[in-house]
PDB file with one MODEL, atoms N, CA, C and O in Angstrom:
MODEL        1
ATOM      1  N   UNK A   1      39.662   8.732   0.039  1.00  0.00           N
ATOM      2  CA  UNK A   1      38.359   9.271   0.379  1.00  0.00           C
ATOM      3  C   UNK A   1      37.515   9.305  -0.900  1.00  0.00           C
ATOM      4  O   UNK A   1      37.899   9.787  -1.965  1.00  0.00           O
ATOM      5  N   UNK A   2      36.269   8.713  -0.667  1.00  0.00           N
ATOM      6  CA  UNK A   2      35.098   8.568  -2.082  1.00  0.00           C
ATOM      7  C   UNK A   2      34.808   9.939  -2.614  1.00  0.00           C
ATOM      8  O   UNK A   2      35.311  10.755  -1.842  1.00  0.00           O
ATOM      9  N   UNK A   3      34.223  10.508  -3.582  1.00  0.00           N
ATOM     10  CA  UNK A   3      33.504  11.681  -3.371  1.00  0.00           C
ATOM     11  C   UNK A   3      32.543  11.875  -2.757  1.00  0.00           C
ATOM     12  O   UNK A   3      32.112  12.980  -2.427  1.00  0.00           O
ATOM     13  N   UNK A   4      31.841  10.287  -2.399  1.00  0.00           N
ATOM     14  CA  UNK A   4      30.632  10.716  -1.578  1.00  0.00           C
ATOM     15  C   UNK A   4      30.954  11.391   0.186  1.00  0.00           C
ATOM     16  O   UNK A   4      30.286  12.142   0.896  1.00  0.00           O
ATOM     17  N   UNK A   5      32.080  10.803   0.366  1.00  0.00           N
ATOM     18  CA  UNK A   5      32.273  11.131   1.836  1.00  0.00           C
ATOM     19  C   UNK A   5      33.177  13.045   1.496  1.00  0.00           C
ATOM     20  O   UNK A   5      33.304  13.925   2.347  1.00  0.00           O
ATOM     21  N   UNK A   6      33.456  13.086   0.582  1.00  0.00           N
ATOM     22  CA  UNK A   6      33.898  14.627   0.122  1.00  0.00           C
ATOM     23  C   UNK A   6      32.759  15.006   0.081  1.00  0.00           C
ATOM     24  O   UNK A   6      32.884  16.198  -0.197  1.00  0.00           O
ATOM     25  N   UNK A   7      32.174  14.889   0.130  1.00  0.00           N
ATOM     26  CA  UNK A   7      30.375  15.367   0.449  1.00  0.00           C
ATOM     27  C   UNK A   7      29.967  15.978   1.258  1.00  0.00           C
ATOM     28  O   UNK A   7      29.622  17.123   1.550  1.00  0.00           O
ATOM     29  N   UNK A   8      30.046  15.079   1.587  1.00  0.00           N
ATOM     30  CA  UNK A   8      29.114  14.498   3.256  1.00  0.00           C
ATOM     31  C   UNK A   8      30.216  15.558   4.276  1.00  0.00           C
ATOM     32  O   UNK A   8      29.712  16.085   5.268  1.00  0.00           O
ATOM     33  N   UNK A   9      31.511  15.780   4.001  1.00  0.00           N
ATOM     34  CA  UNK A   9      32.457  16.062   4.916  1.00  0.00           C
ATOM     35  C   UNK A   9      32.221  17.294   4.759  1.00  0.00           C
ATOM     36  O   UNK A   9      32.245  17.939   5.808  1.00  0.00           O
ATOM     37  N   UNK A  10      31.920  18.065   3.496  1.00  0.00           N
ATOM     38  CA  UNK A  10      31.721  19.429   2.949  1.00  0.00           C
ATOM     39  C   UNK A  10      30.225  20.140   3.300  1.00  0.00           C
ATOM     40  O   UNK A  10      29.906  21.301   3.556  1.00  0.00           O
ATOM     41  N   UNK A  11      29.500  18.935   3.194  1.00  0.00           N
ATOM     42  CA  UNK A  11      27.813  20.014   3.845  1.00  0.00           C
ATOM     43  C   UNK A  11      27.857  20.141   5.368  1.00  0.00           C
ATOM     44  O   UNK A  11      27.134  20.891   6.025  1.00  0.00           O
ATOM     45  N   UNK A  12      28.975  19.155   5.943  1.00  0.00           N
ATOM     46  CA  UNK A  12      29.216  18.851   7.488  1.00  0.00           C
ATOM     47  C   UNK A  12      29.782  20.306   7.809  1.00  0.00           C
ATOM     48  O   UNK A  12      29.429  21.154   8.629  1.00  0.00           O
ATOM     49  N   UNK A  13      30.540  20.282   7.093  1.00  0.00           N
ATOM     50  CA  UNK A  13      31.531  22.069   7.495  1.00  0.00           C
ATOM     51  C   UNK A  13      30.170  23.387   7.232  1.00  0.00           C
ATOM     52  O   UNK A  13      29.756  24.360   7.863  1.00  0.00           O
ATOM     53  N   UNK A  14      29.837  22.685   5.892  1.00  0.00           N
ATOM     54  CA  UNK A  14      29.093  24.266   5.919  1.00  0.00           C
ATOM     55  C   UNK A  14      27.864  23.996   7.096  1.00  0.00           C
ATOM     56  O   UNK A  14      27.385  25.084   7.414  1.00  0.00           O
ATOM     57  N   UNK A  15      27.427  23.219   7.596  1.00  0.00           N
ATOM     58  CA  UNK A  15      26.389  23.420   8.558  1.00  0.00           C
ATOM     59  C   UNK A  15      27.195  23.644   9.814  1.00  0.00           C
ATOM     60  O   UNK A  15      26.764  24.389  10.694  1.00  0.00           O
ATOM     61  N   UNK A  16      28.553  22.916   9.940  1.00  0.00           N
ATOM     62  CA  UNK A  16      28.798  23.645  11.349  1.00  0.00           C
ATOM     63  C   UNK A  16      29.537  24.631  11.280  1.00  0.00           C
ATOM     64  O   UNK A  16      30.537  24.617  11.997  1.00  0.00           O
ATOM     65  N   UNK A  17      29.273  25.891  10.337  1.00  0.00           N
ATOM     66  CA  UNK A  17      30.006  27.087  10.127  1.00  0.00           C
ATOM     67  C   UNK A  17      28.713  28.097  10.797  1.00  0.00           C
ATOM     68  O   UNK A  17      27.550  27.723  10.645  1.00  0.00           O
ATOM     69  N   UNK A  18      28.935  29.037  11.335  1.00  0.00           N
ATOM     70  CA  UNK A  18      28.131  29.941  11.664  1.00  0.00           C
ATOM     71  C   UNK A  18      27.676  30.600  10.310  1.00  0.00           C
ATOM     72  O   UNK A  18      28.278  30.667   9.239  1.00  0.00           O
ATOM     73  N   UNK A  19      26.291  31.120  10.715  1.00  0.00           N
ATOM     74  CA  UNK A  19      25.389  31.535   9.861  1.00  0.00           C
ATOM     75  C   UNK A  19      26.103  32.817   9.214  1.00  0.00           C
ATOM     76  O   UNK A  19      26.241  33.650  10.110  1.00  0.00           O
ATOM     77  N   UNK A  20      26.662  33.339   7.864  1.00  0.00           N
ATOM     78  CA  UNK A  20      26.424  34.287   7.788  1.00  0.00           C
ATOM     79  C   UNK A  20      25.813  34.762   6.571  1.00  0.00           C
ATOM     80  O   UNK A  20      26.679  35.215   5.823  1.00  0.00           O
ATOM     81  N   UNK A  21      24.613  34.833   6.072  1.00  0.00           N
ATOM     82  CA  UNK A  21      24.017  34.990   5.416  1.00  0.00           C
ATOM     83  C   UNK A  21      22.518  35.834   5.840  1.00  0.00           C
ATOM     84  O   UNK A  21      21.582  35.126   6.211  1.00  0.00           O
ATOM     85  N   UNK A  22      22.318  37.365   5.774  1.00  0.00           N
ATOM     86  CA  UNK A  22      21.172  38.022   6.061  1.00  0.00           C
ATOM     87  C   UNK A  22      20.121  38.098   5.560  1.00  0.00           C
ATOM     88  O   UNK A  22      20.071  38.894   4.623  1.00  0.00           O
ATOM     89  N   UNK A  23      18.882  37.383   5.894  1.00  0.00           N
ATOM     90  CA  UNK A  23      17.727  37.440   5.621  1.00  0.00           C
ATOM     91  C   UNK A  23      17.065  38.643   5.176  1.00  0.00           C
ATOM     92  O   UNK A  23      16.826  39.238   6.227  1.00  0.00           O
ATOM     93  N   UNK A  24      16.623  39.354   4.197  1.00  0.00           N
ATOM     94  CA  UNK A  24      16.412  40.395   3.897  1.00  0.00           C
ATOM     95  C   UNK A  24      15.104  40.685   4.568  1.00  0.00           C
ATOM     96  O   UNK A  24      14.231  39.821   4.491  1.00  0.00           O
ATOM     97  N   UNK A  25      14.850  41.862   5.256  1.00  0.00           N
ATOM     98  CA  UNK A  25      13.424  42.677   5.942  1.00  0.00           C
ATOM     99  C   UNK A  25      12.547  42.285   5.604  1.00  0.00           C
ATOM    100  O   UNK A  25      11.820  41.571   6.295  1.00  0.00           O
ATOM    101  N   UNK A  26      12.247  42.717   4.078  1.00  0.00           N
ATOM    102  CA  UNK A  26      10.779  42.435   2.859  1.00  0.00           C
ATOM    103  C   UNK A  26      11.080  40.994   2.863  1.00  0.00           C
ATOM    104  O   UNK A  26      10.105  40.913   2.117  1.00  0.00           O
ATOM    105  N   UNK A  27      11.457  39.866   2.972  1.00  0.00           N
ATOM    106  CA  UNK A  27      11.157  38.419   2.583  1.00  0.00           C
ATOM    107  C   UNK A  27       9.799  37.878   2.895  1.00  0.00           C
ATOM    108  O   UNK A  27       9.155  37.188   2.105  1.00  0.00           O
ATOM    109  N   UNK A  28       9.487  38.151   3.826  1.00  0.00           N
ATOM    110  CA  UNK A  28       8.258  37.127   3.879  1.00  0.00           C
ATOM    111  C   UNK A  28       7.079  37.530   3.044  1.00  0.00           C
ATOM    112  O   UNK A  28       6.497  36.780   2.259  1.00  0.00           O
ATOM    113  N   UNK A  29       6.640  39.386   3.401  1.00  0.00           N
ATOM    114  CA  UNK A  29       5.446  39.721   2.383  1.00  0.00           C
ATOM    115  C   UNK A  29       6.074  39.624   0.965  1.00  0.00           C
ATOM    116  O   UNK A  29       5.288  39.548   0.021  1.00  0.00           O
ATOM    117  N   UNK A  30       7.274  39.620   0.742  1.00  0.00           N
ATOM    118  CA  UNK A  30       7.576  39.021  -0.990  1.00  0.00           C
ATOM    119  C   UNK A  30       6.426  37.567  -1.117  1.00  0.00           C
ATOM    120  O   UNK A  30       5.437  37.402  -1.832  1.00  0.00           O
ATOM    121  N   UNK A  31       7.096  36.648  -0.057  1.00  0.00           N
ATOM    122  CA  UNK A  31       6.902  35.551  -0.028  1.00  0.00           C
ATOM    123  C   UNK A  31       5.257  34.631  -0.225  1.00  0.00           C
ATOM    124  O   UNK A  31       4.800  33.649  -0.810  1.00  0.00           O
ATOM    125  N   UNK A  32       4.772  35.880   0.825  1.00  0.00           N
ATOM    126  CA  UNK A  32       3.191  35.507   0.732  1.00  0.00           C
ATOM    127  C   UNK A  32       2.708  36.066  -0.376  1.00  0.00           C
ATOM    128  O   UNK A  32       1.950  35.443  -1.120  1.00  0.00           O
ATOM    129  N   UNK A  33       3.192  37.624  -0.671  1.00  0.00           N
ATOM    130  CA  UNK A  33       2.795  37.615  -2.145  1.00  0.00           C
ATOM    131  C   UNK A  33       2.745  37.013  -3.053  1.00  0.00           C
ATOM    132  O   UNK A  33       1.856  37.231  -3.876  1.00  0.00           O
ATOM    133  N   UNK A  34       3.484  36.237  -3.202  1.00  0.00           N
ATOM    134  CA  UNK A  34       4.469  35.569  -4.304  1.00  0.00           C
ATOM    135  C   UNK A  34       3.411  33.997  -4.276  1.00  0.00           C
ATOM    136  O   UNK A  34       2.924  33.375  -5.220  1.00  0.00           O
ATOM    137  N   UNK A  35       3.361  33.806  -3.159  1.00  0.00           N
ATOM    138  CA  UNK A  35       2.588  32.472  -3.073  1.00  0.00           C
ATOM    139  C   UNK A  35       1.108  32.343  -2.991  1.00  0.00           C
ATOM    140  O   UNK A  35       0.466  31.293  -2.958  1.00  0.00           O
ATOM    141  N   UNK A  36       0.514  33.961  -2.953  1.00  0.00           N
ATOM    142  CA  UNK A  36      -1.285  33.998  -3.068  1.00  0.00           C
ATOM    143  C   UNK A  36      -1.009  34.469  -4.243  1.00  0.00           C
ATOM    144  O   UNK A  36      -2.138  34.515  -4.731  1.00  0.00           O
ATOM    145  N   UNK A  37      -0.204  34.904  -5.148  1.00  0.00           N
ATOM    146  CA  UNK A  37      -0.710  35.191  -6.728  1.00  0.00           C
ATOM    147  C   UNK A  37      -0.474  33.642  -7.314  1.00  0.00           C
ATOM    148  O   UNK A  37      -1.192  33.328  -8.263  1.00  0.00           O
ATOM    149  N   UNK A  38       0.537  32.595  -6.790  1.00  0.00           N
ATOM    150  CA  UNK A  38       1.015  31.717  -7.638  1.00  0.00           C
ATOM    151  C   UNK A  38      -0.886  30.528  -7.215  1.00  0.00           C
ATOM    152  O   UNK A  38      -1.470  29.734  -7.954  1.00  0.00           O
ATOM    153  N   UNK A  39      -1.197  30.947  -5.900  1.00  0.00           N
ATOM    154  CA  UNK A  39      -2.831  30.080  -5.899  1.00  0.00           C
ATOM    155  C   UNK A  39      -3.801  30.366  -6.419  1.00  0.00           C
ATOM    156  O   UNK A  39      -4.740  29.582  -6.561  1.00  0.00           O
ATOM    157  N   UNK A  40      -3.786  31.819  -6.909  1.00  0.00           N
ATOM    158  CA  UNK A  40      -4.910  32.201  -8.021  1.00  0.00           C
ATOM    159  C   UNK A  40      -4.549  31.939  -8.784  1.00  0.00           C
ATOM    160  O   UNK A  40      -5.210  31.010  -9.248  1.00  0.00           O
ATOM    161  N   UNK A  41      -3.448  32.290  -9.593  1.00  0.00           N
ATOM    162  CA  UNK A  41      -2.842  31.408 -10.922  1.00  0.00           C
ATOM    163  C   UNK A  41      -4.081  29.457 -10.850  1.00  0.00           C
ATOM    164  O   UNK A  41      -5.064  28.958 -11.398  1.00  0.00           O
ATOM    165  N   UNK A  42      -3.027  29.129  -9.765  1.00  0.00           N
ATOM    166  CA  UNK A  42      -3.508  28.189 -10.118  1.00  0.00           C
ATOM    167  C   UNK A  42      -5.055  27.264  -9.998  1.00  0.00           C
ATOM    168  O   UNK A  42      -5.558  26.239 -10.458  1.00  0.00           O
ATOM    169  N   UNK A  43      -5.369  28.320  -9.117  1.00  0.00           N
ATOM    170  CA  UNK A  43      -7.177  28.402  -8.677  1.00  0.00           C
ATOM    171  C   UNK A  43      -7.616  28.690 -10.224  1.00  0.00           C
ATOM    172  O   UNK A  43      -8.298  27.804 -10.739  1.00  0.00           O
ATOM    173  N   UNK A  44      -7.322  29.757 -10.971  1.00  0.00           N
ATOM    174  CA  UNK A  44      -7.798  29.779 -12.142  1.00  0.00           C
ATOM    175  C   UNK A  44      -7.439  29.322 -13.450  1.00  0.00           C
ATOM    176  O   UNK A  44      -7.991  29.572 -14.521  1.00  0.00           O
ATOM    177  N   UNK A  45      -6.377  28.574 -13.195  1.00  0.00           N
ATOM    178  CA  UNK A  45      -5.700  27.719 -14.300  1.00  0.00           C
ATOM    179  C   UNK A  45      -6.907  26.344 -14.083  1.00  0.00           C
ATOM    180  O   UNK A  45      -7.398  25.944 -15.138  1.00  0.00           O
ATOM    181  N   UNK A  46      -7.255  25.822 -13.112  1.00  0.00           N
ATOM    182  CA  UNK A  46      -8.222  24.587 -12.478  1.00  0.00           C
ATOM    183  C   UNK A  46      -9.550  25.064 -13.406  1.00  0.00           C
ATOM    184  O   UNK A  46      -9.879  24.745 -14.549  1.00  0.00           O
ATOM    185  N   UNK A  47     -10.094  25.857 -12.537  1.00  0.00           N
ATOM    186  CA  UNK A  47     -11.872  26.565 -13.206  1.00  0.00           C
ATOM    187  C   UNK A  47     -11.506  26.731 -14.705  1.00  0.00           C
ATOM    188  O   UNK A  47     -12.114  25.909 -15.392  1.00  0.00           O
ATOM    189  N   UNK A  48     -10.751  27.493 -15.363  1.00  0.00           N
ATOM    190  CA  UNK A  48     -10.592  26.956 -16.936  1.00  0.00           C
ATOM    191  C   UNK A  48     -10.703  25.739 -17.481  1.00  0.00           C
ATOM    192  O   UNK A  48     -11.349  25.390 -18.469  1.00  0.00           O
ATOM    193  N   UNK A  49      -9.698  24.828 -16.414  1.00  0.00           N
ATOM    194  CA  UNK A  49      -9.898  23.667 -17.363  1.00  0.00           C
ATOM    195  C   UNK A  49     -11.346  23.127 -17.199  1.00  0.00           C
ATOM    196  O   UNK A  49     -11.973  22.770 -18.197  1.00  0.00           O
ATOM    197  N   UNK A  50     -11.774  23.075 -16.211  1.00  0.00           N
ATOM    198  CA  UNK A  50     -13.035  22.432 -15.932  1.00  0.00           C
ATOM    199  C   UNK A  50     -13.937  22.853 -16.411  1.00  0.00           C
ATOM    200  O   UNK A  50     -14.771  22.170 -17.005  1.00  0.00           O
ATOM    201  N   UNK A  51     -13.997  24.361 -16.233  1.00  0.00           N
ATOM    202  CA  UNK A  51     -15.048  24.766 -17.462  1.00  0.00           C
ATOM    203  C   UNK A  51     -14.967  24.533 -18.851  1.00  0.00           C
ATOM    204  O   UNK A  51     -16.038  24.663 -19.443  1.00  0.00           O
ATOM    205  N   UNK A  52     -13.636  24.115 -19.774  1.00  0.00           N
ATOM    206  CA  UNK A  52     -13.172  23.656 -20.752  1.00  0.00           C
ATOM    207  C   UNK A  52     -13.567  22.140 -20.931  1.00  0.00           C
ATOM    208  O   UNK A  52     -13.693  21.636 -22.047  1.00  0.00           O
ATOM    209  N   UNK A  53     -13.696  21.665 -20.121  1.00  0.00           N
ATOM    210  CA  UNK A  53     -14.014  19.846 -19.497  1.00  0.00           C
ATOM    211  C   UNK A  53     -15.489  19.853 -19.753  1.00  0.00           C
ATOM    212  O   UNK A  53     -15.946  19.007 -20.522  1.00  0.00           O
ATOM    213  N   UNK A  54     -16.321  20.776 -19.152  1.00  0.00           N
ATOM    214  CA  UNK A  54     -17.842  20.838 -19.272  1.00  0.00           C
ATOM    215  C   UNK A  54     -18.296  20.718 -20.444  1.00  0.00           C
ATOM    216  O   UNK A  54     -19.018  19.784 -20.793  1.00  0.00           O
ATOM    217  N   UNK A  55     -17.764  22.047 -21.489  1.00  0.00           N
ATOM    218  CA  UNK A  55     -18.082  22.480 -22.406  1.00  0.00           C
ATOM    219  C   UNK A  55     -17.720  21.376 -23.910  1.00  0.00           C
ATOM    220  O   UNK A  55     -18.376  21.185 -24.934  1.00  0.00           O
ATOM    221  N   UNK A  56     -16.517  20.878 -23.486  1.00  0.00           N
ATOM    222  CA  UNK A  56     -16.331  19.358 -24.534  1.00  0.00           C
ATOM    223  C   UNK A  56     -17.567  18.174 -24.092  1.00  0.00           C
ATOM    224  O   UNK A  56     -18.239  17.402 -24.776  1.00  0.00           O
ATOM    225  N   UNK A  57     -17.509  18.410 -22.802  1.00  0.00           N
ATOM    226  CA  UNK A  57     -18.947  17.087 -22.443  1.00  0.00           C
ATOM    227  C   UNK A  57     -20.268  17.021 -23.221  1.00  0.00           C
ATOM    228  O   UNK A  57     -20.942  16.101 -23.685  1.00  0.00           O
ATOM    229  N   UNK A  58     -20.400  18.687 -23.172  1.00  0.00           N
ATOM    230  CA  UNK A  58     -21.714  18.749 -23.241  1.00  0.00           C
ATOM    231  C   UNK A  58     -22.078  18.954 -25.411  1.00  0.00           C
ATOM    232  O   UNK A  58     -23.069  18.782 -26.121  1.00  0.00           O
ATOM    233  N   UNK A  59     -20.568  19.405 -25.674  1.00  0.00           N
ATOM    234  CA  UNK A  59     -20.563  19.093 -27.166  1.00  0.00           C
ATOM    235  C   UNK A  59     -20.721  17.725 -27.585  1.00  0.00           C
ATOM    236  O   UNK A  59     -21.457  17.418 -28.523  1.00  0.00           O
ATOM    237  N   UNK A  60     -20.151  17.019 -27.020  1.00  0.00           N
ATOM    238  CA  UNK A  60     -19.988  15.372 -27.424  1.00  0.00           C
ATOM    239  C   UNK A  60     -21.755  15.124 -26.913  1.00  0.00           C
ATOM    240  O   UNK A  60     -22.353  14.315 -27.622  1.00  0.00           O
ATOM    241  N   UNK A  61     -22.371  15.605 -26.044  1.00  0.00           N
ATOM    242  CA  UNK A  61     -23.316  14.744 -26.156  1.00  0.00           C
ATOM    243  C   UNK A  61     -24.592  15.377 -26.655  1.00  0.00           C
ATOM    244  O   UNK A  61     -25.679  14.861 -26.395  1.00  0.00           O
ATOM    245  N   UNK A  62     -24.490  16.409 -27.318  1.00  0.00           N
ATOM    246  CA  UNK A  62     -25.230  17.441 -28.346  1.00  0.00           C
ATOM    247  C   UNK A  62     -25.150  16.427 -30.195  1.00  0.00           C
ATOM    248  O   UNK A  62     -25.990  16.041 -31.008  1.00  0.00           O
ATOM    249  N   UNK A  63     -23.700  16.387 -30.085  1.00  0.00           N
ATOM    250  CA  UNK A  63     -23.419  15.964 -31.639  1.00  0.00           C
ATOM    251  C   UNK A  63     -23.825  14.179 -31.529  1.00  0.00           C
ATOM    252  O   UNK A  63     -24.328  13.451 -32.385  1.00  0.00           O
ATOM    253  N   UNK A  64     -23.347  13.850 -30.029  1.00  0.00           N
ATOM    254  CA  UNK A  64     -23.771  11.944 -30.101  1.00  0.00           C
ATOM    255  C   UNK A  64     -25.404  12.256 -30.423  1.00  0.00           C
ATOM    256  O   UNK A  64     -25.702  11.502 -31.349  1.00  0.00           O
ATOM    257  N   UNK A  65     -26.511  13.014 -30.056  1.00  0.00           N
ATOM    258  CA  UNK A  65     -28.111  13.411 -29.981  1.00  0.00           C
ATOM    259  C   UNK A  65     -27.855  13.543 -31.372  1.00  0.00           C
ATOM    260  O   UNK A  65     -28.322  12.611 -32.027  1.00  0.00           O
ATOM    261  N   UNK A  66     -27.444  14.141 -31.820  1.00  0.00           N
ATOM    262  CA  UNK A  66     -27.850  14.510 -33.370  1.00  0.00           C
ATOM    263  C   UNK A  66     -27.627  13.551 -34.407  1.00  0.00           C
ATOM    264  O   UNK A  66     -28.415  12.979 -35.160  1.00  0.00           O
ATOM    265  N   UNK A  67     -26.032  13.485 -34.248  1.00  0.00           N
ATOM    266  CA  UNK A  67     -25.829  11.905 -35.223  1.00  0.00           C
ATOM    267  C   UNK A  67     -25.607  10.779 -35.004  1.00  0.00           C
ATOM    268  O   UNK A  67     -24.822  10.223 -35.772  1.00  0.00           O
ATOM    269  N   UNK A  68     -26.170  10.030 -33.940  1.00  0.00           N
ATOM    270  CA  UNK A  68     -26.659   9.107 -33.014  1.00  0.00           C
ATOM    271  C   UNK A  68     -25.686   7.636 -34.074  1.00  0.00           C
ATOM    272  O   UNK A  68     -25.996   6.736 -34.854  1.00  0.00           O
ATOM    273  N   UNK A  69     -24.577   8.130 -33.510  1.00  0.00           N
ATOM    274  CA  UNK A  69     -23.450   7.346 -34.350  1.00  0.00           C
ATOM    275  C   UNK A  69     -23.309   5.371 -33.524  1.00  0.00           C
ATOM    276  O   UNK A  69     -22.403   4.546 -33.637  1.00  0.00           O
ATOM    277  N   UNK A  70     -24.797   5.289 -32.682  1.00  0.00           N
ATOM    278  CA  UNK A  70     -24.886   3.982 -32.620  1.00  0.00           C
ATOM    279  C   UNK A  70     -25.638   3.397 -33.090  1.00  0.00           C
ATOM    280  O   UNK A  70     -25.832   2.275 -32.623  1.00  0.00           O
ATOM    281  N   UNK A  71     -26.527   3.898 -34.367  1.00  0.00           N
ATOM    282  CA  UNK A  71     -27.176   2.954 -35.498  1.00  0.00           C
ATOM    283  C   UNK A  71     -26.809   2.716 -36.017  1.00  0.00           C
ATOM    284  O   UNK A  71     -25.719   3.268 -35.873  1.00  0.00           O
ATOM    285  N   UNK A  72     -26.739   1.802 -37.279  1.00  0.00           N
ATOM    286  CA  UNK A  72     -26.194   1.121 -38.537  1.00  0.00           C
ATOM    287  C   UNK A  72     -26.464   1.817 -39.134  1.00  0.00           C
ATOM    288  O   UNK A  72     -27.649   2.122 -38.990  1.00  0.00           O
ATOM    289  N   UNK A  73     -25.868   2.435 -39.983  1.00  0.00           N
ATOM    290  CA  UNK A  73     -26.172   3.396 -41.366  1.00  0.00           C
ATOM    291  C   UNK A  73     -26.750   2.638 -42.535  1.00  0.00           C
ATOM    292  O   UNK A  73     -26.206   1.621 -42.966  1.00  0.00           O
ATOM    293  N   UNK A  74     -28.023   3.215 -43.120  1.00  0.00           N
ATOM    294  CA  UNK A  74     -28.657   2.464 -43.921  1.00  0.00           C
ATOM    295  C   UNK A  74     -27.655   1.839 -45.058  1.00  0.00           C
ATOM    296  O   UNK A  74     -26.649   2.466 -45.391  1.00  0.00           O
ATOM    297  N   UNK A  75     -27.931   0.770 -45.545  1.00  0.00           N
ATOM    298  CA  UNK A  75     -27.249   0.319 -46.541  1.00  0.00           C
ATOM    299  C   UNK A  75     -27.615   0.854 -47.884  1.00  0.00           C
ATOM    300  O   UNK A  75     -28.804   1.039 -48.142  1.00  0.00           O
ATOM    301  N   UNK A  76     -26.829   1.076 -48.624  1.00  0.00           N
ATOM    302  CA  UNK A  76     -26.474   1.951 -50.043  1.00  0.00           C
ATOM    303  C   UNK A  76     -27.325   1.262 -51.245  1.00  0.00           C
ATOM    304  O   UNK A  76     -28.232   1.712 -51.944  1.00  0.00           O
ATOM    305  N   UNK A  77     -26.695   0.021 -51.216  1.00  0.00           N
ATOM    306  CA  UNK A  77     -27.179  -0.749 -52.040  1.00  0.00           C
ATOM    307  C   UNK A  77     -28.463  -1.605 -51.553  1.00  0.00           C
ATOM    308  O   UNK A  77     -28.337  -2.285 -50.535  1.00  0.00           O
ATOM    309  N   UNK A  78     -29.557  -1.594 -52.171  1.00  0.00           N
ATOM    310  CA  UNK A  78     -30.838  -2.283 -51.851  1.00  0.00           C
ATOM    311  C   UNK A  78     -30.492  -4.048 -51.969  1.00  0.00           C
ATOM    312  O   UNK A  78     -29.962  -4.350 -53.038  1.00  0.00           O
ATOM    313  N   UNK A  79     -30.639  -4.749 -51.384  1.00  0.00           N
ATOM    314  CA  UNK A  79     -30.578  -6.308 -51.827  1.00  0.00           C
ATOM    315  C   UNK A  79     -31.434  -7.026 -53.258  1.00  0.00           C
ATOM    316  O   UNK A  79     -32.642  -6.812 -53.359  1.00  0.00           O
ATOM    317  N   UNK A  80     -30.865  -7.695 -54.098  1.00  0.00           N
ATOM    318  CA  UNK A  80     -31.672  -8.153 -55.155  1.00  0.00           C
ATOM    319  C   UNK A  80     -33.374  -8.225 -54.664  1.00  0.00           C
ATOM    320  O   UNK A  80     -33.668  -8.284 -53.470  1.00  0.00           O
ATOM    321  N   UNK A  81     -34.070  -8.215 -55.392  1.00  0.00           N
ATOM    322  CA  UNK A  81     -35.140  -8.657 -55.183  1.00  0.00           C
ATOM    323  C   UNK A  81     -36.215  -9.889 -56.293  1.00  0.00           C
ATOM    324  O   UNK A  81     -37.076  -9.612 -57.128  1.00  0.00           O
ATOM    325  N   UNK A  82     -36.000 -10.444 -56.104  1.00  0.00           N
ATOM    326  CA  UNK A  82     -36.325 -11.889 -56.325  1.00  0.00           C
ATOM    327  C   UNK A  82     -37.596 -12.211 -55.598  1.00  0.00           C
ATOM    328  O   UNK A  82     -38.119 -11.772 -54.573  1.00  0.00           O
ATOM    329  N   UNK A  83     -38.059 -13.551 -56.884  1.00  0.00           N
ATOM    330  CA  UNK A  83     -39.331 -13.661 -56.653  1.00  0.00           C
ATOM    331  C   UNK A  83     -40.885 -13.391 -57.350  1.00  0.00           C
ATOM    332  O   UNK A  83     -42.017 -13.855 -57.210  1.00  0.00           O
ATOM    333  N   UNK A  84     -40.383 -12.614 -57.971  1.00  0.00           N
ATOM    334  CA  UNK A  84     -41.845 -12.002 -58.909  1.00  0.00           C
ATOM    335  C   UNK A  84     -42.623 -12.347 -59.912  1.00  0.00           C
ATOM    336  O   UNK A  84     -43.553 -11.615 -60.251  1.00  0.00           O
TER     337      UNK A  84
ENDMDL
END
């Protein structure tokens, strides 16, 4: 016998064993509790980032306005001037 069929033969028994395991009273309002704090968590883990998302946008395009880093920066050195 494989281990896979030692498996398969073993979740077979425990499902056709009668239930005995008691569901505790409080489970479910644990449960819904448990699962409307874990959606504000994550309702407000979201609006952070996005408001975090805004606030980098609107820096990047404050500092691109200011130092308008798609011109050529004047050149340093003047070119000979010749001719005179």
């Amino acid at each position: 016998m494989s281990g896979y069929d030692r498996k398969e033969d073993e979740v077979r028994r425990m499902l056709d064993a009668p239930a005995r395991v008691q569901v505790p009273p409080d489970l479910l309002p644990r449960a819904i509790t448990r699962g409307t704090r874990a959606l504000h968590r994550a309702r407000a883990l979201r609006r952070v980032l996005w408001v975090l998302l805004t606030a980098a946008a609107v820096a990047f395009a404050v500092w691109a306005s200011v130092a308008e880093p798609w011109r050529v920066p004047p050149a340093e050195v003047t070119p000979p001037f010749e001719g005179w």
